[in-house]
C-alpha positions as CSV (number, residue, x, y, z in Angstrom):
1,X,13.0,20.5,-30.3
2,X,13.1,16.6,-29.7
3,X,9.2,15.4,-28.4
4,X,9.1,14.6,-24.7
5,X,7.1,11.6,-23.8
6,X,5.6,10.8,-20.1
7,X,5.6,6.6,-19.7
8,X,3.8,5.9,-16.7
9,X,4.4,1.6,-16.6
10,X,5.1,0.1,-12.6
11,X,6.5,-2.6,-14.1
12,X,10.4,-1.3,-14.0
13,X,11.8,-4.2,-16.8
14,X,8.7,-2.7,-19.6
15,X,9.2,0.9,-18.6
16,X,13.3,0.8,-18.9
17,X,12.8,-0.7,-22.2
18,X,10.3,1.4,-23.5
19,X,12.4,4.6,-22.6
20,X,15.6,3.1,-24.1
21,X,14.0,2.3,-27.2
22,X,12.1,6.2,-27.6
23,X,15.5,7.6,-26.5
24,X,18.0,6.0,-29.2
25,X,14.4,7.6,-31.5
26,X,15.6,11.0,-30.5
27,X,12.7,11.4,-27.6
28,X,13.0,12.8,-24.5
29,X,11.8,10.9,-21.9
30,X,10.3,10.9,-18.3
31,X,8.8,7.8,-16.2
32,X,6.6,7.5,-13.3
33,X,5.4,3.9,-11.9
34,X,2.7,4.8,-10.0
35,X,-0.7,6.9,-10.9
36,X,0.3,9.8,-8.0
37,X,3.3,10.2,-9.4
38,X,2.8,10.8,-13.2
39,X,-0.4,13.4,-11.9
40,X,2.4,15.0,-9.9
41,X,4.5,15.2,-12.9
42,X,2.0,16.2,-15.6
43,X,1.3,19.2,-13.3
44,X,4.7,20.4,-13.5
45,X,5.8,19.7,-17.0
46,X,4.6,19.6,-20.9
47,X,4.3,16.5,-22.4
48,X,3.7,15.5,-26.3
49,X,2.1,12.0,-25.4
50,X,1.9,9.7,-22.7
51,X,2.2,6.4,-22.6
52,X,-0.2,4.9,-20.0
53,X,-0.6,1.2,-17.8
54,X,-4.3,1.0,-16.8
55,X,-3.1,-1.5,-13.5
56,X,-1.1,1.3,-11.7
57,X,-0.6,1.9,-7.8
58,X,-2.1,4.4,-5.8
59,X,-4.3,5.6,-8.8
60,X,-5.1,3.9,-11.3
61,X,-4.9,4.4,-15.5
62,X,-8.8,5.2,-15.7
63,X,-8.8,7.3,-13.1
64,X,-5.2,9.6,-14.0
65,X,-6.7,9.4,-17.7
66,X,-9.8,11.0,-16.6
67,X,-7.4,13.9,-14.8
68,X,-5.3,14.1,-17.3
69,X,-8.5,15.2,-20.2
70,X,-10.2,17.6,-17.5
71,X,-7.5,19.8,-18.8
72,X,-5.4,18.3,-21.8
73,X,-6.0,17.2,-25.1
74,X,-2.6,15.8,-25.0
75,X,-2.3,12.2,-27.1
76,X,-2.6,9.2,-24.8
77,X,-1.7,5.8,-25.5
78,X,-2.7,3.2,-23.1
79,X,-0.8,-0.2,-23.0
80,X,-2.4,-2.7,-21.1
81,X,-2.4,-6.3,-20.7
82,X,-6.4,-5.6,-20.3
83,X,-7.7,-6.5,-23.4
84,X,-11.1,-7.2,-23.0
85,X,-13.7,-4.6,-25.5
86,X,-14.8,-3.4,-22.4
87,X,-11.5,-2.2,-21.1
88,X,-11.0,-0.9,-24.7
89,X,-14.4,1.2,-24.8
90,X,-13.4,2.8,-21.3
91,X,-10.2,3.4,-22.6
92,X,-11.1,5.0,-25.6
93,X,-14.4,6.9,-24.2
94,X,-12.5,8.4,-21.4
95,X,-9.7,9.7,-23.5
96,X,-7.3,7.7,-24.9
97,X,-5.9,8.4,-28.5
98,X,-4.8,5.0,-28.8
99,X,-5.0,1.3,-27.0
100,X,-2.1,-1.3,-27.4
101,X,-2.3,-4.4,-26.0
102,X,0.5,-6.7,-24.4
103,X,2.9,-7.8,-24.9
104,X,3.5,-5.7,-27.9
105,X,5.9,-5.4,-30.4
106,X,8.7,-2.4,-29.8
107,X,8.3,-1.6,-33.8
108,X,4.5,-1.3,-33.6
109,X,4.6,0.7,-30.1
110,X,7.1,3.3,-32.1
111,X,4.9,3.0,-35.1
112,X,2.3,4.1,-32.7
113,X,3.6,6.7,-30.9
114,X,4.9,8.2,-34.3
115,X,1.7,8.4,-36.2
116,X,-0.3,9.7,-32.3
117,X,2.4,13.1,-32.2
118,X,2.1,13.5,-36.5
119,X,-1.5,13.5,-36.1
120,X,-1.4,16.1,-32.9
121,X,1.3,18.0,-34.7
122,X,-0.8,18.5,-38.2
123,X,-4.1,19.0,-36.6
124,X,-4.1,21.0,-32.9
125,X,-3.9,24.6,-34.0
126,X,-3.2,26.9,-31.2
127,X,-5.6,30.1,-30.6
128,X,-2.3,32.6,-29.9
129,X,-0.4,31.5,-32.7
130,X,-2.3,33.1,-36.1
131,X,-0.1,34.0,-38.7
132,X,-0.7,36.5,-41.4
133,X,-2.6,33.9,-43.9
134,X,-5.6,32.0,-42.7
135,X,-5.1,28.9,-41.3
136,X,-7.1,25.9,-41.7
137,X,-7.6,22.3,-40.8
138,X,-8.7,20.1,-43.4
139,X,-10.6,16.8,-43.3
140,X,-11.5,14.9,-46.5
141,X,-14.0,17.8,-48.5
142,X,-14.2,19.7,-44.9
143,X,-12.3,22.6,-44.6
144,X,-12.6,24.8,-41.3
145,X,-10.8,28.2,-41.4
146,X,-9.5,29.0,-38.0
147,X,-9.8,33.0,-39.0
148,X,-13.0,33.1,-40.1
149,X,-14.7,31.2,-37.9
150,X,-16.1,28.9,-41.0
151,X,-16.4,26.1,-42.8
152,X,-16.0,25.1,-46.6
153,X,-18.5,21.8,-47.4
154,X,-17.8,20.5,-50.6
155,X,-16.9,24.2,-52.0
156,X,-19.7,25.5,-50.0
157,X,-18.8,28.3,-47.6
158,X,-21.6,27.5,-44.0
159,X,-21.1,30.2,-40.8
160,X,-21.4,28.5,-37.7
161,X,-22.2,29.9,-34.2
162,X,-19.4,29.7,-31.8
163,X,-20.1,26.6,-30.0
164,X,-20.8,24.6,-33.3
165,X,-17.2,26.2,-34.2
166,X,-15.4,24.7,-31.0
167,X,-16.7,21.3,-31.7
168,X,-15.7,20.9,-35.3
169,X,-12.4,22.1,-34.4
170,X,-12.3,19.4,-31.4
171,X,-13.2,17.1,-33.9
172,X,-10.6,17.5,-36.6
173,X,-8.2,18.6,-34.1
174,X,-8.1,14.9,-32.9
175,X,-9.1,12.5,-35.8
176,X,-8.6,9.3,-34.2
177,X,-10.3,10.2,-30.8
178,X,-13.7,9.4,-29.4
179,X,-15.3,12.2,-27.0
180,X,-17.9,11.6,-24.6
181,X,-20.8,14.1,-23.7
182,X,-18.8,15.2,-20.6
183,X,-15.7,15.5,-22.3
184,X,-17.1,18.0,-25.1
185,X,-19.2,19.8,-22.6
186,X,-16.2,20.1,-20.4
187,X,-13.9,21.3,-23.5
188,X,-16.1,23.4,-25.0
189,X,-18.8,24.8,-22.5
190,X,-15.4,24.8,-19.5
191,X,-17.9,24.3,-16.6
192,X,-18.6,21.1,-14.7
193,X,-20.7,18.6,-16.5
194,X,-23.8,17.7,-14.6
195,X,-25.4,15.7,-16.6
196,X,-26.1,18.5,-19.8
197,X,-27.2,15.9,-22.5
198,X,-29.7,17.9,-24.6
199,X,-27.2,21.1,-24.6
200,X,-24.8,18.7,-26.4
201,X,-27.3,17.1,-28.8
202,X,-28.8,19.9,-29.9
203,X,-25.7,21.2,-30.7
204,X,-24.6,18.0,-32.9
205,X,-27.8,18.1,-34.2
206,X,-27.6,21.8,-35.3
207,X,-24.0,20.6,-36.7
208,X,-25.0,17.6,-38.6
209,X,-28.5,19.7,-40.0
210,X,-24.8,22.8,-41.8
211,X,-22.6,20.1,-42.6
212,X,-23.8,16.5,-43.8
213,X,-25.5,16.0,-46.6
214,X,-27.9,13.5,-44.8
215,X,-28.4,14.3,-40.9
216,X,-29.7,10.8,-40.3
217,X,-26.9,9.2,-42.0
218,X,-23.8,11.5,-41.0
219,X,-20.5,11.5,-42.7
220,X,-18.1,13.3,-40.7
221,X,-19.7,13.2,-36.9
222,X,-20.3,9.6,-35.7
223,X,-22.1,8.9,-32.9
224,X,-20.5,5.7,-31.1
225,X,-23.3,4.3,-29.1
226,X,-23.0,4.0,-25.3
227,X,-19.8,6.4,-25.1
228,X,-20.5,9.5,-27.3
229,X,-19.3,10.8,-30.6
230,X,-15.8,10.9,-33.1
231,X,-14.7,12.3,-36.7
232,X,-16.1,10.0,-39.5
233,X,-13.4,7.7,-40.9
């Protein structure tokens, strides 16, 4: 089945060339030009990725971004003409997958939105959908076996409790991504964040103690100052 794509752009000119462009790729596609609508459509229907203006009417790209993860982990690329490292480091902190700047080039946004569904496709690994051999996801020597509940560390089998589980698998589930403290409480704990740092920390901690060969120097959980944490590079 062909990927269907949600670009939610108020300029008209951008968004009809965008959706030609992804169309002649073999993509289905829907619009929305304002921030009301694309909420209204996400409701109703499954995307693959969005593509996603930051300077929307009605509601604006932070704000349907922040909606959007409070119950997706579907990619998100933003394309703004924003491109201050502030505007990036909200982008990125509040959800996004990926941030293009414009005016961009049509090859690179393709390039883009390519590489963003490969990396959902190969990594998100749905709980209903085990088949009859174990199925892992795999990230440099890190192996995490979605049967056993487990991981492998450089050939070293380490049993994690459930919520240090969840986390790796968020984690490797979306490479590229930075989380914030309220988005892994919220994807993980599935209550309201109110301001639960130490439950998160201690859990990284406890993570970092099983998996890294040096804690204070971590390999695979980075923390990114000021907006929370990602997989290593």
């Amino acid at each position: 089945m062909p990927n269907r794509i949600l670009i939610v752009e108020d300029d008209r000119e951008i968004s009809q060339l965008i959706e030609s462009h992804l169309t002649q790729e073999n993509y289905i596609v829907c619009t929305a030009f304002d921030g009301d609508e694309a909420s209204a459509l996400f409701q109703r229907e499954k995307f693959d990725l969005i593509l996603l203006d930051l300077m929307l009417p009605k509601l604006n790209g932070m704000e349907l971004l922040k909606r959007i993860r409070e119950t997706s982990v579907v990619p998100v690329l933003i394309i703004s003409a924003k491109d201050s490292d502030l505007d990036k480091v909200m982008g990125l902190g509040f959800g996004a997958d990926d941030y293009l700047n414009k005016p961009f080039s049509i090859a690179v946004l393709t390039a883009r939105v390519q590489a963003a569904i490969r990396r959902a496709t190969q990594y998100i690994q749905t709980d209903n959908s085990y088949q009859e051999d174990p199925r892992t996801i795999q990230f440099k020597d890190l192996i995490l076996d979605l049967h056993l509940f487990s991981v492998q560390v450089r050939g070293q089998v380490i049993q994690l409790t459930s919520k240090e589980f969840q986390i790796l698998k968020l984690f490797l589930s979306h490479p590229s991504r930075v989380f914030t403290k309220e988005q892994i409480y919220q994807l993980i704990w599935e209550d309201d964040y109110l301001g639960n740092e130490n439950a998160i920390n201690v859990h990284i901690r406890r993570l970092r103690e099983k998996i890294e060969e040096d804690p204070s120097s971590p390999h695979y959980i980075r923390t990114i100052w000021g907006i929370g944490y990602k997989l290593g590079d």
